[in-house]
C-alpha positions in Angstrom: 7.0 -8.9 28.9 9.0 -11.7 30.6 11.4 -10.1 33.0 13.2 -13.1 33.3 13.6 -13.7 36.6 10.9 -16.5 38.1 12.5 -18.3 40.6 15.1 -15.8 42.3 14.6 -14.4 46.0 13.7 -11.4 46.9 14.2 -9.3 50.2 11.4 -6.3 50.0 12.0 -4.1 52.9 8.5 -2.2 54.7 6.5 -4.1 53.0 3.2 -4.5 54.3 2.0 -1.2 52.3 2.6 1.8 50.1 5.3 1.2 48.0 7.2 -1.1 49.7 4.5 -3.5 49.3 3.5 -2.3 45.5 7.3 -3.5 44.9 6.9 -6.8 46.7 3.5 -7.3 44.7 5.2 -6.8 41.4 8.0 -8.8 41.9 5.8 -11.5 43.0 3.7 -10.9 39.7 6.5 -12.2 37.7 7.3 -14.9 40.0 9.9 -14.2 42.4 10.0 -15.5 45.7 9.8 -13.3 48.6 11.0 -12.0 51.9 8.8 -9.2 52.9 9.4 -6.9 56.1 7.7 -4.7 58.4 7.5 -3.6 62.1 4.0 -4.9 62.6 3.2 -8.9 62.3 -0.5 -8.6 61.0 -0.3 -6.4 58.2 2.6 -7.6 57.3 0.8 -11.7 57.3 -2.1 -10.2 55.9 -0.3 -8.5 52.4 1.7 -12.2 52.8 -1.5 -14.4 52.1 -2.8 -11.4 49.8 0.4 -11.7 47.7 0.4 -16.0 47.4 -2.8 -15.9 46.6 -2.6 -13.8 43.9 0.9 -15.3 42.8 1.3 -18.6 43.7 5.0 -17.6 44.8 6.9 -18.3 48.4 6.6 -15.4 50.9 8.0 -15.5 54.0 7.7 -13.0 56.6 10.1 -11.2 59.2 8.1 -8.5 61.4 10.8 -6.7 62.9 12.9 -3.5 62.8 14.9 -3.1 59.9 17.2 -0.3 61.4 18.1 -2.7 64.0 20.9 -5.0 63.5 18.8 -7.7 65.0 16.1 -7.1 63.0 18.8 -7.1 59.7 19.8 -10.0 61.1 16.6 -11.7 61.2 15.1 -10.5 57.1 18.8 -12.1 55.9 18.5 -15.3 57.6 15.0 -15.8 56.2 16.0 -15.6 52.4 17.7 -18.9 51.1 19.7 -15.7 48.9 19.0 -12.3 48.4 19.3 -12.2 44.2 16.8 -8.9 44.3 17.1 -6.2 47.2 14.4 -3.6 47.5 15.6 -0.6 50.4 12.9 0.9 51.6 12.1 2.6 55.1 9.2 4.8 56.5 10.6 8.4 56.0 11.3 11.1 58.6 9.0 13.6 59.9 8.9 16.9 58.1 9.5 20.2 60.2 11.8 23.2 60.7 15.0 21.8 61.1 15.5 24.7 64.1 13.6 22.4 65.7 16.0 19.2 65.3 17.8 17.9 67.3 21.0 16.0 67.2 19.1 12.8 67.8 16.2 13.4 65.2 19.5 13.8 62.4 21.2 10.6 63.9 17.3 8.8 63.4 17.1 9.8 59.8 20.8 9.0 58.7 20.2 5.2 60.5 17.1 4.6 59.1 17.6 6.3 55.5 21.7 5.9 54.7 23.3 3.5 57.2 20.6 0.7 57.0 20.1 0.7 53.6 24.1 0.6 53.2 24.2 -2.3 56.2 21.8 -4.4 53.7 23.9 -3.4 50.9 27.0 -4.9 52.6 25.3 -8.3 53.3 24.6 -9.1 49.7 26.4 -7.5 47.2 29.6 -10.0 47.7 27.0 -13.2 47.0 25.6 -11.6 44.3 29.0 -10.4 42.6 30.1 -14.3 42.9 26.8 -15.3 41.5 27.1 -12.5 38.3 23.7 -11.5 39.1 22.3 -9.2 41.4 19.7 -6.0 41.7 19.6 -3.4 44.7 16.9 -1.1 44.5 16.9 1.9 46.8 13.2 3.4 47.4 14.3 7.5 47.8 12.4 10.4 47.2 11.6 12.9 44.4 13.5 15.2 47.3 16.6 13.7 46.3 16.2 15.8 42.7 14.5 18.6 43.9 14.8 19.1 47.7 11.3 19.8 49.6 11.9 22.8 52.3 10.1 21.3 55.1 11.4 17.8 54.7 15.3 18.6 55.5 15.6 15.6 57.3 15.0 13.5 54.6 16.8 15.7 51.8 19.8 15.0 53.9 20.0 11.2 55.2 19.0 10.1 51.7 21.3 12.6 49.9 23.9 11.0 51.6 23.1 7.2 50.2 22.6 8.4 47.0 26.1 9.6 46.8 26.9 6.0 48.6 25.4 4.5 45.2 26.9 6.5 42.7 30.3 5.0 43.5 29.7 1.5 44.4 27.5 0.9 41.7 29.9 1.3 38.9 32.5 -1.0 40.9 29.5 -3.7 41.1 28.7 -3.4 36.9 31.5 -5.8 35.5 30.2 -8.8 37.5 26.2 -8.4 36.7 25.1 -6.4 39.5 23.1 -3.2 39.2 21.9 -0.9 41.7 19.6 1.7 40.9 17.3 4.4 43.2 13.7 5.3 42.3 12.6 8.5 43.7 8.9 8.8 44.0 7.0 11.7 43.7 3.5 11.9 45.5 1.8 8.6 46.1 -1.4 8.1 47.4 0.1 6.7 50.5 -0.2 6.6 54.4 3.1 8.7 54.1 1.7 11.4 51.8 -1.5 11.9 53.8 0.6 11.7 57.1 1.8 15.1 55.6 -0.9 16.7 54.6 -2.3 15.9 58.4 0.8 17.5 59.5 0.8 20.9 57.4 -3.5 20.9 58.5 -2.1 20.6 62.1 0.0 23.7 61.7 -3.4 25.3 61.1 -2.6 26.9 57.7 -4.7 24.6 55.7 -7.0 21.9 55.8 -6.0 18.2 54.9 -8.1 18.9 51.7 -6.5 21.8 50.7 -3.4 20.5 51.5 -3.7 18.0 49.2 -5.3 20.3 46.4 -2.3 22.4 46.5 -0.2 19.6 46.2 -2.1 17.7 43.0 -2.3 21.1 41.6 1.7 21.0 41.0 1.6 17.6 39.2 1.1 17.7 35.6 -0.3 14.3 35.6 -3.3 15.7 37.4 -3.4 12.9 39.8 -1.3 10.8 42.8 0.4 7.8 41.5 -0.3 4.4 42.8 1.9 1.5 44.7 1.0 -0.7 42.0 2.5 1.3 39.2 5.4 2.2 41.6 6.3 -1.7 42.0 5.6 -2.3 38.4 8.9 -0.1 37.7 10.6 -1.7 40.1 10.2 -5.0 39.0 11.5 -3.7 35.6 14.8 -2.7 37.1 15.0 -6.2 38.7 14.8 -7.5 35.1 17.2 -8.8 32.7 16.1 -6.6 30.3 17.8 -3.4 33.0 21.0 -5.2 33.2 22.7 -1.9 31.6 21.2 0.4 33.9 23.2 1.2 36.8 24.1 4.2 39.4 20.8 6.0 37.9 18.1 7.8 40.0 14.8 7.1 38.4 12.7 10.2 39.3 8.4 9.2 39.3 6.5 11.9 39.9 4.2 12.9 37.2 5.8 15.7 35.2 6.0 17.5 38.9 10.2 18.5 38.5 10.2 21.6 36.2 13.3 20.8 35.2 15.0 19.5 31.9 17.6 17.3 33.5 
């Protein structure tokens, strides 16, 4: 399927790996130009000359800090326009919140709400004067279902998603769509970050960690960045231009709900 957008820009935040970097793939796939972003230069170059190799497409890249307003600064300059806008930022830690403190909440509402709304900000009036534009904001499955020992995140990104559901539907009339995808378990750094973290606790071991946690999903197995950024690249589409203020939950069959 021809998504129909070859040619447009592309800012992909954390994008070196995991799914920020299955995103930047896919949307490279199908011809998009890109501005990819991450804290560390050489991954960062190294998924660069992966991703025009494979695609044949312009990537630039901005190592820097995203939560920053330097490092904001910095991604936006780089793109000639930003017709596509992937959020994404590294999650934060999961643990009792009697154990957080005022500063931990104020980390995970700037990297996870304020950020992602800062980006927002420096686009969507372009794109509303150009009747295109796509905003896609990488959440959680946590967002749908809340997970207990990840209250940090359950709160900062709570708090864009409710962000979205309004200023999406003023952004529809002039061809610009924003959307959240809310993944389930990945086989990521992320997701094995917290299995290291419940084996540290000394309940469980990493493997049975993980065991517990695949024994939830229907699917039987993790998914994969690839088929994360594949769904994102859809959204990006013309064929998504009537989807809009949705929360796209990917997670296997693992939210025993109907709705």
């Amino acid at each position: 399927m021809d998504l129909g957008i070859a040619g447009r820009w592309a800012l992909v935040c954390a994008a070196s790996k995991g799914l920020g970097r299955g995103c930047a793939q896919a949307l490279a796939d199908e011809g998009v130009n890109l501005v990819i972003n991450a804290r560390s230069a050489q991954p960062l170059e190294e998924t660069a000359e992966q991703i025009r190799a494979r695609a044949g497409v312009e990537v630039r890249t901005v190592p820097a800090d995203i939560c920053t307003p330097a490092g904001r600064a910095a991604v936006l300059a780089a793109c000639p326009q930003v017709d596509i806008l992937v959020n994404n930022a590294g999650g934060p830690p999961p643990g009792d919140f009697r154990n957080f403190s005022r500063e931990d909440w104020l980390s995970a509402v700037d990297a996870n709400m304020i950020t992602p709304i800062e980006l927002i900000k420096a686009v969507i009036d372009p794109m509303i004067e150009r009747r295109y534009g796509r905003v896609v904001n990488i959440t959680s499955s946590s967002v749908k279902a809340a997970l207990p020992a990840l209250g940090l995140s359950n709160g900062a990104r709570a708090g864009l998603t409710g962000f979205v559901a309004g200023l999406a539907r003023q952004c529809a009339p002039y061809g610009v769509t924003i959307n959240n995808l809310l993944p389930g378990a990945f086989d990521t750094d992320r997701l094995r970050a917290n299995f290291k973290a419940q084996a540290s606790r000394g309940d469980v071991s990493e493997a049975e960690a993980a065991a517990a946690r695949l024994a939830t999903i229907p699917a039987g197995r993790f998914g994969t960045a690839e088929e994360f950024g594949q769904v994102c690249a859809f959204l990006c589409g013309e064929q998504a231009s009537y989807f809009t203020a949705q929360n796209f939950l990917i997670d296997g069959g693992a939210y025993p709900g109907t709705y």
